[in-house]
N, C-alpha and C positions, 0 to 999 in steps of 0.2 A: 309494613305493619300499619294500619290504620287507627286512628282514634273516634270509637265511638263516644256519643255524648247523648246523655238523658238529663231534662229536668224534671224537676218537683213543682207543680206551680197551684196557686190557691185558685180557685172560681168560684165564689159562693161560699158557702157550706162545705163543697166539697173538693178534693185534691185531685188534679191529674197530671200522669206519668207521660211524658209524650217526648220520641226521640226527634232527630233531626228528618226520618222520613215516614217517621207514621206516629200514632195513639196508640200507648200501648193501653192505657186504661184508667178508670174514674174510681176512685178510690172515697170511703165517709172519714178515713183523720188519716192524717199525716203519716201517721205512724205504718199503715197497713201498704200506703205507697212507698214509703222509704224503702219499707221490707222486700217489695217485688223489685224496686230498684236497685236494692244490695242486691238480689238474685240476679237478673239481668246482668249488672258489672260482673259478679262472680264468675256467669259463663263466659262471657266475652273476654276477660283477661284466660280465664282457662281455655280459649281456642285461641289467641296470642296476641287480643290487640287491647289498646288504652284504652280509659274508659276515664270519662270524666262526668260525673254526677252532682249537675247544680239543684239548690235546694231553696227556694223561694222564704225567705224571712219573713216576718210580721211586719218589718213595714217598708215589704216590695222588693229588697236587696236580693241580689243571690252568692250564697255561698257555695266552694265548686270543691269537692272531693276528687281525687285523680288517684285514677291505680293502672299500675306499671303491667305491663302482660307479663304472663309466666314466659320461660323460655322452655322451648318443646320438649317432652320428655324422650331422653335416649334409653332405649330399648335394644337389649344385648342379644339381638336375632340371630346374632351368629356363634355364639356361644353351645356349647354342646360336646 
């Protein structure tokens, strides 16, 4: 299982989302990047891995949300 990780980080005026190997994207308030970043962690624990979402503070600090992966869903295929 791997742990993916995204921050939140201010530049300016405006917010960017950016993981450990790419930009995901430039966001105008905080709010509209959190949201793509809640998305982002939601898929990635729903295919089975960590996810840890740090969020740039007002002055520089970060705070880090972690979420646990789902465990795979069992599917009764032989049931019949």
């Amino acid at each position: 299982m791997s742990m993916f990780r995204y921050a939140i980080l201010q530049f300016g005026p405006s917010w960017k989302l950016v993981g450990e190997r790419r930009r995901v994207g430039q966001f105008a308030t905080l709010q509209e990047a959190s949201q793509v970043g809640a998305n982002l962690a939601r898929e990635a624990v729903n295919a089975g891995h960590d996810v840890e979402l740090l969020v740039q503070g007002p002055f520089g600090e970060l705070t880090s949300q972690r979420f646990a992966a789902r465990p795979p869903q069992l599917t009764d295929a032989h049931a019949g």
